[in-house]
PDB file of N, CA, C, O and CB in Angstrom:
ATOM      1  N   UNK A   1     109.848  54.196-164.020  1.00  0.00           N
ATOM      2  CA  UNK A   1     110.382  53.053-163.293  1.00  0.00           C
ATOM      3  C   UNK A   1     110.834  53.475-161.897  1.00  0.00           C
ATOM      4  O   UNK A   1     111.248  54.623-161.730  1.00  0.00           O
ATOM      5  CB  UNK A   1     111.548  52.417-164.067  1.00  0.00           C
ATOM      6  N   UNK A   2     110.768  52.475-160.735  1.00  0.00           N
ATOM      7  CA  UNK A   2     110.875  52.943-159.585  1.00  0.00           C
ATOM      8  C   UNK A   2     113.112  52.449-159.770  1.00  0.00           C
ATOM      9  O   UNK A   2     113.903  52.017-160.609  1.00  0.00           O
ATOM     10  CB  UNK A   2     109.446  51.965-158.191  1.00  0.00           C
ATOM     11  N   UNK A   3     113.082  52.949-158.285  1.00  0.00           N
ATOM     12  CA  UNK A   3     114.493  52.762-158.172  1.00  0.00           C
ATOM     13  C   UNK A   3     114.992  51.227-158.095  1.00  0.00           C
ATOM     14  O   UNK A   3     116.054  50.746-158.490  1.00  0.00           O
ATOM     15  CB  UNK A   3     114.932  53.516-156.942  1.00  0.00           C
ATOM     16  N   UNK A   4     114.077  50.717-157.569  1.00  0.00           N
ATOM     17  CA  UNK A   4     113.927  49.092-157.498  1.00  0.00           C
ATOM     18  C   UNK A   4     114.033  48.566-158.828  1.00  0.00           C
ATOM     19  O   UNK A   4     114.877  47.719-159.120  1.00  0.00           O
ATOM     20  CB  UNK A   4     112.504  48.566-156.884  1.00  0.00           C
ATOM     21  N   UNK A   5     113.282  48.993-159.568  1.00  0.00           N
ATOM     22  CA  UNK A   5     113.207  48.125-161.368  1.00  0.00           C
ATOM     23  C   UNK A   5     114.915  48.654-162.058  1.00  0.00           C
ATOM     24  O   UNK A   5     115.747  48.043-162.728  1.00  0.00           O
ATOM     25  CB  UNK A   5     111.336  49.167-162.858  1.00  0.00           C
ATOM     26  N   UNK A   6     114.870  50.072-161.492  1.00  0.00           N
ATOM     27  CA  UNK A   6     116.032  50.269-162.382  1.00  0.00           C
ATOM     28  C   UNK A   6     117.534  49.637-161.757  1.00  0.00           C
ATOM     29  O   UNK A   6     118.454  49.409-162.543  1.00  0.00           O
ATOM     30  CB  UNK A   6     116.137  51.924-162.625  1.00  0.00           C
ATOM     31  N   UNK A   7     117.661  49.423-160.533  1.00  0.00           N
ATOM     32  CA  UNK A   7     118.568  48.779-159.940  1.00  0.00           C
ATOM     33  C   UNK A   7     118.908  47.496-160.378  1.00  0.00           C
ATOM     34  O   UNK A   7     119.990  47.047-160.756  1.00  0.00           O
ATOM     35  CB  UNK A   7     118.291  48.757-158.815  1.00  0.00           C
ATOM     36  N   UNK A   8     117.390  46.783-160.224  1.00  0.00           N
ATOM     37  CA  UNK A   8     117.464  45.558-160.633  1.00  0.00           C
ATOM     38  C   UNK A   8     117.913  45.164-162.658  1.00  0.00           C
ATOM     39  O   UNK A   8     118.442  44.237-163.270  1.00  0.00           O
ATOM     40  CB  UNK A   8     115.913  45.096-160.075  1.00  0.00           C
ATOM     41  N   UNK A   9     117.352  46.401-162.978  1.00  0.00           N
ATOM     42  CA  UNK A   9     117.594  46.059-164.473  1.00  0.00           C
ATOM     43  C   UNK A   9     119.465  46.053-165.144  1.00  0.00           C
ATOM     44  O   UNK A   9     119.884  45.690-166.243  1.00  0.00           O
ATOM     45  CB  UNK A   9     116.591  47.404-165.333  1.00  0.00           C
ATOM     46  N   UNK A  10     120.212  46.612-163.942  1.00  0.00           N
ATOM     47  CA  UNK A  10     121.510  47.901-164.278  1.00  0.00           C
ATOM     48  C   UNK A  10     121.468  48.424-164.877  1.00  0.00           C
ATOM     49  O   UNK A  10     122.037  48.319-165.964  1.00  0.00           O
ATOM     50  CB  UNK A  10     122.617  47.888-164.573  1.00  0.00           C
ATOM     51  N   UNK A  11     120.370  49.785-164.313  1.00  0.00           N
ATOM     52  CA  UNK A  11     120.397  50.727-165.049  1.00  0.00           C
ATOM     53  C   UNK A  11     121.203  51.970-164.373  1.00  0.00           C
ATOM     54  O   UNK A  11     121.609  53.020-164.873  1.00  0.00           O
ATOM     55  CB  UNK A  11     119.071  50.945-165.411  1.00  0.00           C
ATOM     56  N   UNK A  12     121.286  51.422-162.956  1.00  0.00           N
ATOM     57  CA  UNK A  12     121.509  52.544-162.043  1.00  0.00           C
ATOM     58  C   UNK A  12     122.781  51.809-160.555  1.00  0.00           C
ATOM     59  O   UNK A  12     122.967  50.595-160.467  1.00  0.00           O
ATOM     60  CB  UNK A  12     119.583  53.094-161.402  1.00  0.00           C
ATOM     61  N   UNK A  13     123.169  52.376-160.009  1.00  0.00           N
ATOM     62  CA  UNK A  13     124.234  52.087-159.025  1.00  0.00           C
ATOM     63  C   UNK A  13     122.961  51.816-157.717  1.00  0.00           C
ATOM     64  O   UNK A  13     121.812  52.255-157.768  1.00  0.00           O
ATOM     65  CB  UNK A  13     125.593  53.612-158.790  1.00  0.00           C
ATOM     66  N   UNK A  14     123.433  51.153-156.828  1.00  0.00           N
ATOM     67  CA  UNK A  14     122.736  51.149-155.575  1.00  0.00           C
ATOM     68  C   UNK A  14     122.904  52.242-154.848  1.00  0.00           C
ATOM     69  O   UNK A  14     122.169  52.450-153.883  1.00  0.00           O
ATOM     70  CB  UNK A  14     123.049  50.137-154.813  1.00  0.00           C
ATOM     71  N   UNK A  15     123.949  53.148-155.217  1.00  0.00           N
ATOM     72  CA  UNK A  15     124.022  54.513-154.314  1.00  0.00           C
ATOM     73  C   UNK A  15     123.137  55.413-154.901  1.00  0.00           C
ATOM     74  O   UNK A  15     123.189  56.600-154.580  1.00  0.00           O
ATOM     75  CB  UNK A  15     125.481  55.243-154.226  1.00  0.00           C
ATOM     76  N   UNK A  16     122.369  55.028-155.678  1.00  0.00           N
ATOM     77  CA  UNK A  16     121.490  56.134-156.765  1.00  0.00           C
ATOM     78  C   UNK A  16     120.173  56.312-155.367  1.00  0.00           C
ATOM     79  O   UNK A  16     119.247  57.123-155.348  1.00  0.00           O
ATOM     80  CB  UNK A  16     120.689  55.117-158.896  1.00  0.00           C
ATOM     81  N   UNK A  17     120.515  55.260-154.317  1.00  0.00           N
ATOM     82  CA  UNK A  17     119.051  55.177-154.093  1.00  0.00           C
ATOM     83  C   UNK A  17     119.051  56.611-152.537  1.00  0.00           C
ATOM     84  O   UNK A  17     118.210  56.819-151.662  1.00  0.00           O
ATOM     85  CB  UNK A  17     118.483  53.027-153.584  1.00  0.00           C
ATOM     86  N   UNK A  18     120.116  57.152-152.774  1.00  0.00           N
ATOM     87  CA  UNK A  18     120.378  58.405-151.911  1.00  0.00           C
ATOM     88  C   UNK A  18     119.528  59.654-152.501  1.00  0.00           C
ATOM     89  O   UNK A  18     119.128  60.549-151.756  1.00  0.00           O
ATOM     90  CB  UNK A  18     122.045  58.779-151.912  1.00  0.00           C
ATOM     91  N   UNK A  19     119.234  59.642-154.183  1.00  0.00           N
ATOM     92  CA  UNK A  19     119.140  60.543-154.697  1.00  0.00           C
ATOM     93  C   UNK A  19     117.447  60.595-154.909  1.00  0.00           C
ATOM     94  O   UNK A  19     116.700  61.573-154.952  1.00  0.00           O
ATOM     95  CB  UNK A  19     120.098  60.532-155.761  1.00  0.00           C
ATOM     96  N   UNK A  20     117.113  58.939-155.039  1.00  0.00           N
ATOM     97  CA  UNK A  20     115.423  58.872-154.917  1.00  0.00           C
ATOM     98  C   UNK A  20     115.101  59.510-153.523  1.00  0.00           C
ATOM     99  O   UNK A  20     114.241  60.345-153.240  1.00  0.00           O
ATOM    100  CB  UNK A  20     114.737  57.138-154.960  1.00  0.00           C
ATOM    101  N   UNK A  21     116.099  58.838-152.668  1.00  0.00           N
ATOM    102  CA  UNK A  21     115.249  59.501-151.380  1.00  0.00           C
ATOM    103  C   UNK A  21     115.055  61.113-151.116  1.00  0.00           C
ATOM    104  O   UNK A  21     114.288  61.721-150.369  1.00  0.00           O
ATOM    105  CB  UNK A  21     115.978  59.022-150.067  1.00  0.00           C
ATOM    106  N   UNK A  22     116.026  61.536-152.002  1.00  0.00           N
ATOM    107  CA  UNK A  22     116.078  63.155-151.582  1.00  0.00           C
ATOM    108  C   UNK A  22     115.129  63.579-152.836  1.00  0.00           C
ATOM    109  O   UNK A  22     114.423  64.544-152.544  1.00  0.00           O
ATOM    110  CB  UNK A  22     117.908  64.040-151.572  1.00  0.00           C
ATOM    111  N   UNK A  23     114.975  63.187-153.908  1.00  0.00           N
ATOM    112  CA  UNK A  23     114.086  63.445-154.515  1.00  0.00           C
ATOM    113  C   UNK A  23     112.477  63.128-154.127  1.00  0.00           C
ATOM    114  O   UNK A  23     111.591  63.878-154.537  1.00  0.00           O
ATOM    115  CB  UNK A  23     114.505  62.993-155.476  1.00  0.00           C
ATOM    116  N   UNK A  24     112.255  62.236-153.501  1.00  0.00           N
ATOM    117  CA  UNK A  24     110.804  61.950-152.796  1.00  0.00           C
ATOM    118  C   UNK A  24     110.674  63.132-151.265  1.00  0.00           C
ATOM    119  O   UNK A  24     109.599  63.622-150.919  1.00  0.00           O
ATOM    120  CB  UNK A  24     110.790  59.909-152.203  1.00  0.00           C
ATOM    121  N   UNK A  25     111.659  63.325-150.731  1.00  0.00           N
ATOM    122  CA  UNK A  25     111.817  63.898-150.102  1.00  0.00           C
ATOM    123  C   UNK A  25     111.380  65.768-150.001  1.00  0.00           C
ATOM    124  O   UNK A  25     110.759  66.395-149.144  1.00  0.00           O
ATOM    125  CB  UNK A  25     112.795  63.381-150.116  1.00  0.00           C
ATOM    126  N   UNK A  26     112.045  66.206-151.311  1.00  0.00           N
ATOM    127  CA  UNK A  26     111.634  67.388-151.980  1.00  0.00           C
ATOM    128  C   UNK A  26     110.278  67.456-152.882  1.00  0.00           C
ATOM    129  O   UNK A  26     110.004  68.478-153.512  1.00  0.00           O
ATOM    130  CB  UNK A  26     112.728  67.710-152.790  1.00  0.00           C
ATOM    131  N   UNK A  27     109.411  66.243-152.901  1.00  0.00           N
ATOM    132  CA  UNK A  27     108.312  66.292-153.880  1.00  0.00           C
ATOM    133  C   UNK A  27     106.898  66.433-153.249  1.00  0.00           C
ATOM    134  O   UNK A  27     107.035  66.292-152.034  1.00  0.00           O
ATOM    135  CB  UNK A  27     108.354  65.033-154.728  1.00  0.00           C
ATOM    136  N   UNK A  28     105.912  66.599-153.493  1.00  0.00           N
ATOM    137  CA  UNK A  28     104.619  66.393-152.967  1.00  0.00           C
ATOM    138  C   UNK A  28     103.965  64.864-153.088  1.00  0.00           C
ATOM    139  O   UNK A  28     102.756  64.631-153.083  1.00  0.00           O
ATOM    140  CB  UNK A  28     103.756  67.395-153.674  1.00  0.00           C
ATOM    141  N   UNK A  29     104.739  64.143-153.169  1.00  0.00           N
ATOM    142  CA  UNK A  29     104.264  62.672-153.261  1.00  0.00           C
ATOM    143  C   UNK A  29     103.630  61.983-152.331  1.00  0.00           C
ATOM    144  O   UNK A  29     104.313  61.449-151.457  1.00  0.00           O
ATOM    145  CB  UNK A  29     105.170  61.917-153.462  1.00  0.00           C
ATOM    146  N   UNK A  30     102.538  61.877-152.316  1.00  0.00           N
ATOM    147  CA  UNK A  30     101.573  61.191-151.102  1.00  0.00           C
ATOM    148  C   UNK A  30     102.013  59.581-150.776  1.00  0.00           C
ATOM    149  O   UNK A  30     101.547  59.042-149.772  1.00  0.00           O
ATOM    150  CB  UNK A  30      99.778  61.179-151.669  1.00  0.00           C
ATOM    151  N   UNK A  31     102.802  58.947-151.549  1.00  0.00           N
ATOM    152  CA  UNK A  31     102.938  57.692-151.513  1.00  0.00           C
ATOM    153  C   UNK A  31     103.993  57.243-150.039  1.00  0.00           C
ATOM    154  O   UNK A  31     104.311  58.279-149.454  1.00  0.00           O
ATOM    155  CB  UNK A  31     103.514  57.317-153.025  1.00  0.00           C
ATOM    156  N   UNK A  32     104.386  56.379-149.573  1.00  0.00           N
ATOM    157  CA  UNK A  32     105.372  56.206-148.745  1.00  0.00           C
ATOM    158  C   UNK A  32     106.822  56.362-149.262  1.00  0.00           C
ATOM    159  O   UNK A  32     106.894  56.124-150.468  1.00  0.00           O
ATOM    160  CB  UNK A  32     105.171  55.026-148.231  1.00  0.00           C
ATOM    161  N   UNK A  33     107.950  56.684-148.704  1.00  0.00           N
ATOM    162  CA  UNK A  33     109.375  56.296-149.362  1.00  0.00           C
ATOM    163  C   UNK A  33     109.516  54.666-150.309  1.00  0.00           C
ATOM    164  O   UNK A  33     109.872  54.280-151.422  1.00  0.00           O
ATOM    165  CB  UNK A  33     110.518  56.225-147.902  1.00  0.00           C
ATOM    166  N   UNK A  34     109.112  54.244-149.345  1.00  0.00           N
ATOM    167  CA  UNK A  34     108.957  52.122-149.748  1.00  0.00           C
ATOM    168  C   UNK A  34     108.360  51.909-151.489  1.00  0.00           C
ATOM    169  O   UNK A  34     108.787  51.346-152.497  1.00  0.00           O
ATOM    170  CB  UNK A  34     107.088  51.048-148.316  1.00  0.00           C
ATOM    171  N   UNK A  35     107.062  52.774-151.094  1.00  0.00           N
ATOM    172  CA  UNK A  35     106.291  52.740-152.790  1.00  0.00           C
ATOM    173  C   UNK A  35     106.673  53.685-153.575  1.00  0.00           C
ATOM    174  O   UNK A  35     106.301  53.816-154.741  1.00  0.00           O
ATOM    175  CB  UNK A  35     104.697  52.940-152.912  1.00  0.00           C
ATOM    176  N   UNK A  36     107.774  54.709-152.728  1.00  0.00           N
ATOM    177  CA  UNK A  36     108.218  55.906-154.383  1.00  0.00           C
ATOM    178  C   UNK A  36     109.483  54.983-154.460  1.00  0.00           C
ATOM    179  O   UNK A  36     110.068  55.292-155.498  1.00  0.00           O
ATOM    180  CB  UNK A  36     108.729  58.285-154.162  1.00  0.00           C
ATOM    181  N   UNK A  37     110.033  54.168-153.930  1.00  0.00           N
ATOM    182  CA  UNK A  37     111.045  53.522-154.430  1.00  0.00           C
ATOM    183  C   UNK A  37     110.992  52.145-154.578  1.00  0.00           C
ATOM    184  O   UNK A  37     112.022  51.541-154.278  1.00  0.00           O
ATOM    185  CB  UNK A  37     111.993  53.796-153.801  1.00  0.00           C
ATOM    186  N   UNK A  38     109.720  51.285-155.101  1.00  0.00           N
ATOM    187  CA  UNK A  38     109.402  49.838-155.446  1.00  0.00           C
ATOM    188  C   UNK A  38     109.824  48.935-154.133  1.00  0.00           C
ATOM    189  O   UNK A  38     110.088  47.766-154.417  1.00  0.00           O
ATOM    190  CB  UNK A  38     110.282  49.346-156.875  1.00  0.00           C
ATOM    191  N   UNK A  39     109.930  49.289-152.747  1.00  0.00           N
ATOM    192  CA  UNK A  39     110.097  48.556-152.114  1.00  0.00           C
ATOM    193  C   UNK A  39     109.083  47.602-152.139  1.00  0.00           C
ATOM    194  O   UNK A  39     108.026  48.083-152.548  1.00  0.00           O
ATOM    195  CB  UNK A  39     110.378  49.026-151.214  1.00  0.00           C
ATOM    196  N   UNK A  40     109.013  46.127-151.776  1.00  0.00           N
ATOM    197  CA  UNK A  40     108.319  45.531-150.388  1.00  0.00           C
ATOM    198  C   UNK A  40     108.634  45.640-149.193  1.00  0.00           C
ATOM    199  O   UNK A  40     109.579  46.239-148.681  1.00  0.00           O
ATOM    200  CB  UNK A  40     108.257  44.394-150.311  1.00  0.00           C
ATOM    201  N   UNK A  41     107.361  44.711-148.496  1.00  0.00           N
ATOM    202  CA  UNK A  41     107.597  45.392-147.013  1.00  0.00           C
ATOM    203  C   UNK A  41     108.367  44.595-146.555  1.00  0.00           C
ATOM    204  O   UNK A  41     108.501  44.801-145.349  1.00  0.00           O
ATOM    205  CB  UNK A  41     106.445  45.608-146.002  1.00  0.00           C
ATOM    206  N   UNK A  42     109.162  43.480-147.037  1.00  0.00           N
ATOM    207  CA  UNK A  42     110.380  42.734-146.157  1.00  0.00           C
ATOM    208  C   UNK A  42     111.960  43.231-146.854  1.00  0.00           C
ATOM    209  O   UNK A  42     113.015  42.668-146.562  1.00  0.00           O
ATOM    210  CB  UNK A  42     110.170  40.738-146.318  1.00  0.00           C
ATOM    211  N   UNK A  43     111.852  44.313-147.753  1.00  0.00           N
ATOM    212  CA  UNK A  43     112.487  44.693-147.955  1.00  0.00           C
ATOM    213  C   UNK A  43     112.785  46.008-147.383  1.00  0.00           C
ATOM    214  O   UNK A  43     113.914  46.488-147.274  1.00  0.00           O
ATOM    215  CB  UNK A  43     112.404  44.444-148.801  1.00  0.00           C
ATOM    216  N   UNK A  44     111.614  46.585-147.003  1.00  0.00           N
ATOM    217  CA  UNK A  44     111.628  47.770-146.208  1.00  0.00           C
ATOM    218  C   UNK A  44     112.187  47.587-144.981  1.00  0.00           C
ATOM    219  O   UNK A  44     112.679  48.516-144.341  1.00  0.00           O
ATOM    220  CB  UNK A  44     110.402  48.291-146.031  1.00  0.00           C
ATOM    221  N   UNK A  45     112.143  46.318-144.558  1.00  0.00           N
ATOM    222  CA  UNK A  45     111.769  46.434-142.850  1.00  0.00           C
ATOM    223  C   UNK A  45     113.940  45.863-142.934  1.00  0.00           C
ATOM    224  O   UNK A  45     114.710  46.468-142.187  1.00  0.00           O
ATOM    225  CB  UNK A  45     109.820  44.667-141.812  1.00  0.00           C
ATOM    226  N   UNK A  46     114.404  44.929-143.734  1.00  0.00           N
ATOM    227  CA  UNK A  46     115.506  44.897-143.715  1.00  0.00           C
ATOM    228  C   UNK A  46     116.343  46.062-144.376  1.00  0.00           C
ATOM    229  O   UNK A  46     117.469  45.725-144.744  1.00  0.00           O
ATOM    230  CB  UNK A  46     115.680  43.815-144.110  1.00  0.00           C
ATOM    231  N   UNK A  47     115.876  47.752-144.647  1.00  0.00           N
ATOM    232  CA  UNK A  47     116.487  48.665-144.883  1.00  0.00           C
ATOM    233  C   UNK A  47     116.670  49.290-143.745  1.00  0.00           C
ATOM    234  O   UNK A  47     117.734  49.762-143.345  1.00  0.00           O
ATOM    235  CB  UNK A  47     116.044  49.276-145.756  1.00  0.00           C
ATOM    236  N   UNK A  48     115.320  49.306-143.042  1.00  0.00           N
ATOM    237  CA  UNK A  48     114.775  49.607-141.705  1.00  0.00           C
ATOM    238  C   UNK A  48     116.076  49.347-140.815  1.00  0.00           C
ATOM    239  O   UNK A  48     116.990  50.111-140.501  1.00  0.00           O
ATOM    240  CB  UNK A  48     113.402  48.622-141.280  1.00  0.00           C
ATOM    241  N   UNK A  49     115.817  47.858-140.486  1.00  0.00           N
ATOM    242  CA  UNK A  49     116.443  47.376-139.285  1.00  0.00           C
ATOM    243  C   UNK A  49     118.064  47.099-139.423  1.00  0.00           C
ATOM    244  O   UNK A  49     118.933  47.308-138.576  1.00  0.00           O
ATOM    245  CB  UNK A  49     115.691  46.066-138.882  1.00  0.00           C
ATOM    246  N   UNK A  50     118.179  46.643-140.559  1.00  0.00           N
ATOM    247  CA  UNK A  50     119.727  46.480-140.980  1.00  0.00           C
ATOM    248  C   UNK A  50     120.626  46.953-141.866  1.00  0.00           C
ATOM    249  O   UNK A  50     121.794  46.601-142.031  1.00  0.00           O
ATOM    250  CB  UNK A  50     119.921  45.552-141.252  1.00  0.00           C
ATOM    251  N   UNK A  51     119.814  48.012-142.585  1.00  0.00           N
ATOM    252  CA  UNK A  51     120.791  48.750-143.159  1.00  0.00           C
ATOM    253  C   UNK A  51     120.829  48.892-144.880  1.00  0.00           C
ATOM    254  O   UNK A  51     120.133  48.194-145.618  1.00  0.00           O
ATOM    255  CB  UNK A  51     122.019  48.124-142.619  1.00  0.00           C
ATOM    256  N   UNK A  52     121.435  49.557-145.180  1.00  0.00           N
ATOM    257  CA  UNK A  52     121.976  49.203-146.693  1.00  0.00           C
ATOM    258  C   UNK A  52     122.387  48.142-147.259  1.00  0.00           C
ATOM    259  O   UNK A  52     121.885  47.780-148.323  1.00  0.00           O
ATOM    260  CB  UNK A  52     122.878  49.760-146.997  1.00  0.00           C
ATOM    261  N   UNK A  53     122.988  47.721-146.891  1.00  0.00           N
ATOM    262  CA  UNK A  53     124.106  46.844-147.132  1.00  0.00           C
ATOM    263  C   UNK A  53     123.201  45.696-146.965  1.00  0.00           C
ATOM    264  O   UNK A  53     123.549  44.760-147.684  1.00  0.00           O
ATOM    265  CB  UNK A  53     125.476  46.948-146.149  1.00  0.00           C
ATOM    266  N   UNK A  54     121.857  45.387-146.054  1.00  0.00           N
ATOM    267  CA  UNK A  54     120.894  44.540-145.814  1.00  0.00           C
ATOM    268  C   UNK A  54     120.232  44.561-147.520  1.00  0.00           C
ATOM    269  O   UNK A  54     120.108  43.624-148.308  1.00  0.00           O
ATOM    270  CB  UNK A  54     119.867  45.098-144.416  1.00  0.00           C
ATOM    271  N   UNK A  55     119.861  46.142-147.690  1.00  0.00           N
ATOM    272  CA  UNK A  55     118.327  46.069-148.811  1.00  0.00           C
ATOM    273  C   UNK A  55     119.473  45.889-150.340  1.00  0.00           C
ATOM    274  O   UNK A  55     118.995  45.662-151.452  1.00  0.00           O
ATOM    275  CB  UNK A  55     116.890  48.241-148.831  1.00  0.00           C
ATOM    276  N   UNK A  56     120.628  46.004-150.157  1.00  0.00           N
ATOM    277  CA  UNK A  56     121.394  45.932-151.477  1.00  0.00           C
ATOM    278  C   UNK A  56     121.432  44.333-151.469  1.00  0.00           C
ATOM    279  O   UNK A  56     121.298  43.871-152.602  1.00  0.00           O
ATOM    280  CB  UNK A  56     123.040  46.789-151.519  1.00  0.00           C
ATOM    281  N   UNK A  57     121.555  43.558-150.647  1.00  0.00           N
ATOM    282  CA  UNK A  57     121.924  41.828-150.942  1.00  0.00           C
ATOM    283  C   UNK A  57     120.504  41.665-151.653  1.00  0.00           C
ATOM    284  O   UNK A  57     120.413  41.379-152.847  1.00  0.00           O
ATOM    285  CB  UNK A  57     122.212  40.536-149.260  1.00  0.00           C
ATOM    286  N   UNK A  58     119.271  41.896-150.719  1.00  0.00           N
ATOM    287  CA  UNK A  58     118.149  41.752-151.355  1.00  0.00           C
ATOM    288  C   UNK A  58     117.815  41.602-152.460  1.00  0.00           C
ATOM    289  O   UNK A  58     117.467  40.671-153.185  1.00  0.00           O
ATOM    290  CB  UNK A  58     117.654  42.350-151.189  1.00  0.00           C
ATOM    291  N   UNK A  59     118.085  43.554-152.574  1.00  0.00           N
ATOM    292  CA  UNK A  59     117.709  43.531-154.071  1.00  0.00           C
ATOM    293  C   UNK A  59     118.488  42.717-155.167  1.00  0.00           C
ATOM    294  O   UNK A  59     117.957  42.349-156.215  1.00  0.00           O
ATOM    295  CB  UNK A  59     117.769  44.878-154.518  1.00  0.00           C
ATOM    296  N   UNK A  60     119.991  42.433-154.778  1.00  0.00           N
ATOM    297  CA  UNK A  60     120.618  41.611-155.698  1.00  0.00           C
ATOM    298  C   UNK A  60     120.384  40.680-156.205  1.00  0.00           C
ATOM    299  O   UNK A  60     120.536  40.407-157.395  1.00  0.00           O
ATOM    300  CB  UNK A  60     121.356  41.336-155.494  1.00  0.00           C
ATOM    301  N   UNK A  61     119.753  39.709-154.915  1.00  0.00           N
ATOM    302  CA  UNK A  61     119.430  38.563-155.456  1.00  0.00           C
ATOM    303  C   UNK A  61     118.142  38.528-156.490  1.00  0.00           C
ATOM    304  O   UNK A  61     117.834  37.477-157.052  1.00  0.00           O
ATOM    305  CB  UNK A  61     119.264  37.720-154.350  1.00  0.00           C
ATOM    306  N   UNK A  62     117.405  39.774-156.701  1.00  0.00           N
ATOM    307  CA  UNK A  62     116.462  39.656-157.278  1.00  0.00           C
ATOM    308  C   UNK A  62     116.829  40.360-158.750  1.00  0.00           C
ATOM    309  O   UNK A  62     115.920  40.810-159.447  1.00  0.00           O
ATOM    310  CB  UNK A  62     115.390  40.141-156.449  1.00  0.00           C
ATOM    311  N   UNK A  63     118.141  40.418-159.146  1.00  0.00           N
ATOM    312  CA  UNK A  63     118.535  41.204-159.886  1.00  0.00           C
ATOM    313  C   UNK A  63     118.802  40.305-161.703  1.00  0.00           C
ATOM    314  O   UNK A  63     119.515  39.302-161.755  1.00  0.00           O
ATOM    315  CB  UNK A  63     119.836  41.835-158.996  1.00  0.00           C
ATOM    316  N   UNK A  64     117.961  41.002-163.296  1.00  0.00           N
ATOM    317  CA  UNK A  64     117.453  40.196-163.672  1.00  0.00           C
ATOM    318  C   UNK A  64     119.244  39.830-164.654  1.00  0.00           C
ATOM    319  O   UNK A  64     119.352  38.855-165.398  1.00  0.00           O
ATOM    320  CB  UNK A  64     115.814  40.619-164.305  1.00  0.00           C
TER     321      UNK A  64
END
């Protein structure tokens, strides 16, 4: 499961998503940050441009 499914499921804290990044970070993963962590791209672009606190409302509202 990406960090996205597990966020959304509560499986995990939204600060967990410090630990995907350093884990994609340390890996050989050809994929983007966005797809090792279930982003979309209007979710990317409001992590991008506005922050955390932007991609956490997001994901909330999508939260099951």
């Amino acid at each position: 499961m990406t960090f996205k499914e597990k966020y959304q499921a509560g499986e995990i804290e939204f600060e967990a998503i410090d630990d995907y990044v350093d884990e994609w970070n340390n890996s050989d993963d050809e994929r983007t940050l966005a797809k090792f962590l279930g982003l979309n791209a209007d979710e990317e672009d409001a992590w991008i441009d506005d922050g955390d606190e932007a991609l956490k409302e997001m994901l909330d509202a999508g939260k099951q």
